[in-house]
C-alpha positions in Angstrom: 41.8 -140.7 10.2 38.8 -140.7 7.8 36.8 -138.7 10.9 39.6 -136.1 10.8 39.8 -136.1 6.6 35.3 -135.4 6.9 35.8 -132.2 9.8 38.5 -131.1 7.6 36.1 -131.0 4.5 33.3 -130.0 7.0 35.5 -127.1 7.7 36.5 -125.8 4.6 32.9 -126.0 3.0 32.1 -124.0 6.2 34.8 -120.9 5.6 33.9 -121.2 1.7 30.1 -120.7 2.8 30.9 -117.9 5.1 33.3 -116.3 2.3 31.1 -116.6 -1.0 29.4 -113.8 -2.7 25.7 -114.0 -1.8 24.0 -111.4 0.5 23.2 -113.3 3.6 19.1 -112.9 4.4 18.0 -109.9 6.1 15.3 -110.3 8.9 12.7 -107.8 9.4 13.8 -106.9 13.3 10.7 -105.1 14.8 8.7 -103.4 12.4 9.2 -102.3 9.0 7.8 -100.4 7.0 6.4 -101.4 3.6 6.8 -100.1 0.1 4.3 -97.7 -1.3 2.7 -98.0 -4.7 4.7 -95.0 -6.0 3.6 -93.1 -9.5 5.6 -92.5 -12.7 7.4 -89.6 -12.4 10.0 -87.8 -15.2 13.2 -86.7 -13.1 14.1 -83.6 -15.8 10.3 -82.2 -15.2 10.5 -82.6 -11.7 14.6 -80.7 -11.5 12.9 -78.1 -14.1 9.9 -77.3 -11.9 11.6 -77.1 -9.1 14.8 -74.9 -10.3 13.1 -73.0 -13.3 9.3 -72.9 -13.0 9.5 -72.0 -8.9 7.1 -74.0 -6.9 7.1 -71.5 -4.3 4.8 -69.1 -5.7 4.9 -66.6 -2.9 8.1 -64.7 -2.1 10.0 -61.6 -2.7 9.3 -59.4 -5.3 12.3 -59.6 -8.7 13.2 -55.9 -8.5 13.6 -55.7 -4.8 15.4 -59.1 -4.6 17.9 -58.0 -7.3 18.3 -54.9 -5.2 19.4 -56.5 -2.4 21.2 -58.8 -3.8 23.7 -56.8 -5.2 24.4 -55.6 -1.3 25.5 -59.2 -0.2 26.9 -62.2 -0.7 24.5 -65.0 -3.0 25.8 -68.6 -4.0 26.9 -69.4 -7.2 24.3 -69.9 -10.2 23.6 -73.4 -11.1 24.9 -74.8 -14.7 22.0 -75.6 -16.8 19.1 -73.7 -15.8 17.1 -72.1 -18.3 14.6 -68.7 -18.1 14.2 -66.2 -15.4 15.9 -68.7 -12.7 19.4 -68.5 -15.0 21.3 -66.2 -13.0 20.4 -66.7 -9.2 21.7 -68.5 -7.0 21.8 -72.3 -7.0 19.3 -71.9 -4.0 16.6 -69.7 -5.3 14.1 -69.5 -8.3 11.9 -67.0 -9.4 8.3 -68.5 -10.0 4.8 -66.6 -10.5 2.5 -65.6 -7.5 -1.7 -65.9 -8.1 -1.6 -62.2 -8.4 0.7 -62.3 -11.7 4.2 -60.8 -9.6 7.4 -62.3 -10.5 9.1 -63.6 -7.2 12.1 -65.0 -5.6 12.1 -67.8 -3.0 14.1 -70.5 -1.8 14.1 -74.0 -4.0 14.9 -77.4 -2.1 18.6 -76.8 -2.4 18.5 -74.6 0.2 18.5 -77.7 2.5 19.1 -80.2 0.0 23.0 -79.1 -1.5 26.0 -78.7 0.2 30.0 -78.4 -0.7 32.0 -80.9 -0.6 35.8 -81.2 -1.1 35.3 -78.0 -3.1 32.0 -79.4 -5.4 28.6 -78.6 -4.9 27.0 -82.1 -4.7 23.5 -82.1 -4.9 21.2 -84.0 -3.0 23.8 -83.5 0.1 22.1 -81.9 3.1 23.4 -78.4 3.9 25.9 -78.7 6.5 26.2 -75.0 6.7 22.8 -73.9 6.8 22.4 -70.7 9.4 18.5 -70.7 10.8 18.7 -67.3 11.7 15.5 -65.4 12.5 15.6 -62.5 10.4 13.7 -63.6 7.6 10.8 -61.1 9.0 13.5 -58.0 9.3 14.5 -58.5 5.4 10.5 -58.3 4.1 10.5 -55.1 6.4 13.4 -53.8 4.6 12.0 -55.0 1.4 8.5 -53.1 2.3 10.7 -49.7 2.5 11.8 -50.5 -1.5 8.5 -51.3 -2.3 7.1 -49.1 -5.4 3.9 -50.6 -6.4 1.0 -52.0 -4.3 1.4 -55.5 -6.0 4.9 -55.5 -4.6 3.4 -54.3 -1.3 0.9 -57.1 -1.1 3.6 -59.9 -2.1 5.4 -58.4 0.6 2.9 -58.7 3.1 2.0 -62.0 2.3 6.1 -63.3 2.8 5.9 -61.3 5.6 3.1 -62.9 7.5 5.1 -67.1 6.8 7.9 -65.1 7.7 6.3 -64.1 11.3 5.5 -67.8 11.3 9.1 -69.2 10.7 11.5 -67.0 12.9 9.4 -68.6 16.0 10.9 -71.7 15.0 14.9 -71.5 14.7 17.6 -73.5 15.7 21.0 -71.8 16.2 23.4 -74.3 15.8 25.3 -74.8 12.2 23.6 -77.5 9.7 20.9 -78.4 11.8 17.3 -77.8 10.2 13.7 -76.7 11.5 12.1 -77.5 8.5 9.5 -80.0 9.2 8.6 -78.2 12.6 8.4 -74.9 10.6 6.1 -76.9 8.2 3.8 -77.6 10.8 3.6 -74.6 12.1 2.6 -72.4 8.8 -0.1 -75.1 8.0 -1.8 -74.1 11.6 -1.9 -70.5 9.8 -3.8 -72.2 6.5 -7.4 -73.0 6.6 -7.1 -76.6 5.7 -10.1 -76.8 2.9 -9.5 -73.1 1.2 -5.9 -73.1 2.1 -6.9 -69.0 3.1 -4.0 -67.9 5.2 -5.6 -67.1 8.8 -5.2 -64.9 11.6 -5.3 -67.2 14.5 -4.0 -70.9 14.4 -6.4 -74.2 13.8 -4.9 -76.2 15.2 -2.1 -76.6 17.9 1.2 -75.4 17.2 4.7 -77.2 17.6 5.6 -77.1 21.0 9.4 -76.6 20.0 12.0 -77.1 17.8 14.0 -79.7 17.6 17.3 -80.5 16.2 17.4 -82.6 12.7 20.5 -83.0 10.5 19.3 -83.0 6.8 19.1 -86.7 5.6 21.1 -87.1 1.5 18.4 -87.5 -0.7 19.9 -90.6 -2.4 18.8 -92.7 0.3 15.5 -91.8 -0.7 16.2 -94.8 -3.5 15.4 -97.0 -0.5 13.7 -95.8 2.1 10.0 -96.1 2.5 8.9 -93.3 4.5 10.0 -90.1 4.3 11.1 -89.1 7.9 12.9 -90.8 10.5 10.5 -92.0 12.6 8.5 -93.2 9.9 5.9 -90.1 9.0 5.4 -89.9 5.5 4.8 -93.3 3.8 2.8 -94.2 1.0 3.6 -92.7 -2.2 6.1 -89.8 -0.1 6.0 -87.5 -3.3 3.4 -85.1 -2.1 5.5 -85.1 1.1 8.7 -83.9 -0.8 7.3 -80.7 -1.9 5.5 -80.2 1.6 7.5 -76.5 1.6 4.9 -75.5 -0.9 2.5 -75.3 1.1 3.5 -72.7 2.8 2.7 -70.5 -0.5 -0.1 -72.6 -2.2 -3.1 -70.3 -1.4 -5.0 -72.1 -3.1 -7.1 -75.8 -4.0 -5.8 -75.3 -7.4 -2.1 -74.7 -6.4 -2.2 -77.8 -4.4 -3.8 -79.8 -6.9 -0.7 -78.6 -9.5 1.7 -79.5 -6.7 0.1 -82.9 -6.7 0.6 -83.4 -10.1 4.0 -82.1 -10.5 5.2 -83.9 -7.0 5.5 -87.7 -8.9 8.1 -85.8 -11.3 10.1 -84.2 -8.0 10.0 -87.7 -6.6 11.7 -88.8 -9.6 14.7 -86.5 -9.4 15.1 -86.9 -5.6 15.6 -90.4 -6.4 17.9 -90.0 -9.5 20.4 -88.9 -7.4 23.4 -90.8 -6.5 26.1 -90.6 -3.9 29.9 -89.4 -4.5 32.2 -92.3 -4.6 34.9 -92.4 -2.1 37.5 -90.1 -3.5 40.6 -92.2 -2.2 42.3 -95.5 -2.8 40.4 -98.9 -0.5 42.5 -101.2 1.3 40.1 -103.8 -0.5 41.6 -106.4 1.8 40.6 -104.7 4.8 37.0 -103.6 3.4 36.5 -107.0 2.3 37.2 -108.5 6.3 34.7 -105.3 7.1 32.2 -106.5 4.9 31.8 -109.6 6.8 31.7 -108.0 10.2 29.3 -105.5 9.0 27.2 -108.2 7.7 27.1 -109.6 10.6 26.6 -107.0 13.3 25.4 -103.9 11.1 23.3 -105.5 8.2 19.8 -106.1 10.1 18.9 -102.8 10.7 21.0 -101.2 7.3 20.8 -103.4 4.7 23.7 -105.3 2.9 25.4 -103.9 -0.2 26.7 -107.0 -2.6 27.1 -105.6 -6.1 24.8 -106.2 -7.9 22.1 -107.1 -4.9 21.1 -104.9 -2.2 19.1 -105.7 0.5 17.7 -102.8 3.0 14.9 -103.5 5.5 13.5 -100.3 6.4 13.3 -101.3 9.5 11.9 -98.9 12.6 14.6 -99.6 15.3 12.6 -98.9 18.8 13.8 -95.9 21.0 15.2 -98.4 24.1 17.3 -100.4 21.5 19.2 -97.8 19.5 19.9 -95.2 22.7 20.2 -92.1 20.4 18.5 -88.8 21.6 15.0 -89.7 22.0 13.0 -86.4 21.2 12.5 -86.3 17.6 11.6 -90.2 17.8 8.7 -89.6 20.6 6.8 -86.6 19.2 4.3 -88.9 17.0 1.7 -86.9 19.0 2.1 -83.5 17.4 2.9 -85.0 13.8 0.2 -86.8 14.2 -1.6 -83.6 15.1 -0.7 -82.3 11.8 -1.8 -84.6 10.1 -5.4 -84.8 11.2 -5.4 -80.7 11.3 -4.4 -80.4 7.6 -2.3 -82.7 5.7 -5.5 -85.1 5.5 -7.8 -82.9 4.7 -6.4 -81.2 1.5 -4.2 -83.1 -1.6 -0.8 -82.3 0.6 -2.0 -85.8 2.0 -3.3 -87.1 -1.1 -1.5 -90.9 -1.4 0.6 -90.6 2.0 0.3 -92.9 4.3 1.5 -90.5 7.5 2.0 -93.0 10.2 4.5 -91.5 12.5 5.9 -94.4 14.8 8.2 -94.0 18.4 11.7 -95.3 17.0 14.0 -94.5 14.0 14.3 -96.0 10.3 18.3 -96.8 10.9 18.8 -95.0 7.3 20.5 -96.9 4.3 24.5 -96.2 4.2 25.3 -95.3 0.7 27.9 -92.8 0.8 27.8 -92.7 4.2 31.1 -91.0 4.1 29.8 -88.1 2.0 27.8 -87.2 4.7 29.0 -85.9 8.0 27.6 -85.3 10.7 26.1 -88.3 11.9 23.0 -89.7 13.4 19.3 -87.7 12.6 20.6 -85.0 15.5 24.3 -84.3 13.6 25.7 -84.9 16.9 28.5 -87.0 16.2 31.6 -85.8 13.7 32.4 -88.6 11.7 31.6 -92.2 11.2 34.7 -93.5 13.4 32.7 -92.3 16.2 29.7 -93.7 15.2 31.5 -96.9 15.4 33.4 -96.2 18.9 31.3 -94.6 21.2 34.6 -93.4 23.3 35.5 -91.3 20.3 32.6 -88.7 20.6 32.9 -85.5 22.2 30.9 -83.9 24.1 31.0 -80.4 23.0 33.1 -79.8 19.6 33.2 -78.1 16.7 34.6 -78.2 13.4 37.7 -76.7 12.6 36.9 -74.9 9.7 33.6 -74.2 8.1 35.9 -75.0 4.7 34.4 -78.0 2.1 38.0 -79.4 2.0 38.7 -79.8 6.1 38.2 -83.4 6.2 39.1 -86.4 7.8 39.6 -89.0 5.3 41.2 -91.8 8.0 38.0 -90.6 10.3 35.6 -90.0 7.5 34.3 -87.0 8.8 34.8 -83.1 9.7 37.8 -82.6 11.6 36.8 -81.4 15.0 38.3 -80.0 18.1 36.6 -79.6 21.7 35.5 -77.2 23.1 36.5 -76.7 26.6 34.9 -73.8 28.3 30.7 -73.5 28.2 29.1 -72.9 25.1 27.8 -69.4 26.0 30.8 -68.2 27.9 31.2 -67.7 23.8 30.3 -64.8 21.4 26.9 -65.5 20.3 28.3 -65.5 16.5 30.6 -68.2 17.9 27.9 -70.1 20.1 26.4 -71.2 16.7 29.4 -73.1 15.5 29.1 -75.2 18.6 27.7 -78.6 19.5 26.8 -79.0 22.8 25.5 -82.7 23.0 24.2 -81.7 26.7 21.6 -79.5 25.3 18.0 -80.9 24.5 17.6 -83.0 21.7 21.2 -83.1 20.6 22.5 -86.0 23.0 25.1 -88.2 21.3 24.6 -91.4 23.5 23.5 -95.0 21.8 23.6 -96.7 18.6 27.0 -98.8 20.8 26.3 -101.9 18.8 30.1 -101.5 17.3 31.4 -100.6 21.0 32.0 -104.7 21.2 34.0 -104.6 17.9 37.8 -104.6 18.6 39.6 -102.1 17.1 41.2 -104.4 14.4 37.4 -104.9 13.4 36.7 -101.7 13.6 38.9 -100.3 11.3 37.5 -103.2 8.8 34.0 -101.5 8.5 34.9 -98.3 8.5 37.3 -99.5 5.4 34.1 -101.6 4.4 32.5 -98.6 4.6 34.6 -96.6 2.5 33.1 -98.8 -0.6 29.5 -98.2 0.0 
């Protein structure tokens, strides 16, 4: 009798263990990667430089922008901005060019805000982002309402990145060509002058791979920049890397260097939105512990008060996800010996690209459909159950407010006959998970889950 009354105790110390409110310990699986020793930065001087001062200092010219922008369609202004940048759209700012001409390029919002439920939400990758290649046809057009030669040779100068950037493209919806675009202009800069040049210096991308826009608040966490690891270190210089596509100059980069700490600062100020619905809190709390114990090594744990996130590089064999972007360490590292290293758009980064993915921290993971670094997969249900994913879907409206709150995620629909059996206008709203680099296969680690346990982390989930 006293052997059964000690398991019993034995037992209920055990559950009470299990249940109490400490973060269990995280093991670093693999590799992870270290924090950087990051500068002070001031979050409203890095949103002002970036939405009111214009870091890209090369663009299209005020008069002719305002021209043709009163022939289309622009996004809304953005509350709060001051000066010449007032009135545009949430997405562009007018900034200064060497030569003295006021002009208007995109800001990081272009990539870095998106709707949602109706609300722009900043820091929210841009979901609906169209990579078109036209962006060399509209400096044409621009060169025919040209009146002055310091418009011309603004023009000329947006016109030759331009050339650059409609090589690189990616046509379906939301997904971004911005860091292979990246490498490819800084081929066309002399690395030491930052002169633009005729020929490349260095090897250009091979192609262009799809990359669904990461939200910046997980930039609170994460140690490198990109997800296979490039871009560690103090990352600041790293988040305004579009500027160098316009600094011309030393002396611009050294200014970007300076300003960059401040832009880190903002990026990180942001926070996620919180679930907009009621929690089954009994449910989330039964996820929690399931997530804690199959999810946690690779994405953290998320206690109030106490979070715990590895940064951990998950190798390409054990997550399964599309391998491209992960195994191209070759031609970032390329760019990095070509350029970044040699010029202050390297100052402080530790570049270090690395076969694998960061498994990204989950902080308003619902916030930010589509899912895994290709967007391949529609909501976070199916990240959980592989047997949920489509192969070829799309969403069912391009609308902010088409969501699936009991699948956090887009609603989606298949597609049934082949993706270019469609108008070409239509091909782009289409994910084909056939196609290369947009697979949709790994990451099954909740396949063993039953579906009881399932539902708890994605309820779980709901709270992060």
């Amino acid at each position: 009798m006293r052997h059964s009354s000690l398991l019993i105790v034995a037992a209920t110390l055990l559950m009470t263990a299990c249940k109490n409110d400490d973060p269990p310990e995280v093991p670093c699986l693999y590799d992870c990667v270290p924090a950087g020793d990051l500068a002070p930065g001031d979050a409203d001087v890095g949103r002002a430089y970036v939405l009111e001062e214009g870091f890209m200092t090369c663009g299209i010219p005020t008069p002719i922008f305002e021209f043709g922008a009163a022939l289309i369609e622009t996004n809304e202004p953005l509350d709060g901005r001051t000066g010449n940048s007032a009135d545009l759209p949430y997405d562009l700012t007018a900034g200064t060019s060497p030569r003295g001409v006021e002009v208007v390029n995109t800001n990081c919002l272009s990539c870095h805000a998106s709707y949602l439920n109706g609300e722009l939400v900043l820091g929210l990758g841009n979901v609906k982002r169209e990579g078109g290649d036209d962006s060399e046809d509209a400096v044409d057009l621009g060169m025919m309402l040209a009146d002055t030669d310091e418009e011309v040779v603004e023009l000329e100068i947006a016109g030759d990145i331009a050339h650059v950037t409609d090589q690189y493209t990616l046509d379906t919806i939301g997904m971004n060509a911005g860091a292979t675009t990246l490498m490819a202009v800084t081929a066309f800069r002399d690395p030491e002058t930052l002169a633009w040049l005729e020929e490349p210096h260095m090897d250009l991308p091979p192609d262009v791979l799809p990359m669904d826009v990461p939200a910046w608040w997980h930039m609170r966490k994460k140690n490198a920049m990109f997800a296979h690891t490039a871009g560690r270190g103090d990352w600041a210089i790293m988040a305004m890397n579009a500027a160098a596509a316009c600094a011309e100059t030393p002396e611009l980069a050294a200014y970007v260097l300076d300003m960059a700490p401040h832009v880190r600062a903002w990026v990180q100020s942001m926070k996620p939105p919180a679930w907009p619905r009621a929690v089954d809190q009994d449910l989330a709390d039964d996820g929690r512990d399931v997530f804690e114990e199959t999810c946690s090594e690779c994405h953290g744990t998320y206690r109030d008060g106490e979070h715990v996130y590895p940064n951990v590089v998950v190798p390409l064999d054990v997550v399964g996800t599309d391998p491209e972007a992960g195994s191209v360490t070759e031609t970032w590292q390329g760019a990095w010996d070509g350029f970044f290293s040699r010029n202050d758009f390297g100052a402080n980064l530790d570049w270090a690209p690395q076969e694998g993915y960061i498994a990204p921290p989950l902080d308003g993971v619902w916030a930010s459909a589509p899912y895994f670094h290709n967007g391949s997969v529609p909501t976070v249900a199916a990240v959980i159950d592989p047997s949920q994913r489509p192969d070829v879907w799309k969403r069912t409206s391009r609308d902010s407010t088409d969501y699936s709150y009991s699948k956090m995620g887009w609603n989606w629909e298949h597609v049934d006959e082949p993706r270019d059996s469609f108008p070409e206008e239509e091909q782009f709203d289409i994910y084909d998970t056939s196609r290369h680099g947009y697979s949709n296969d790994g990451h099954a680690f909740g396949a063993g889950l039953d579906k009881d346990q399932q539902a708890a982390v994605l309820e779980y989930l709901k709270t992060l």
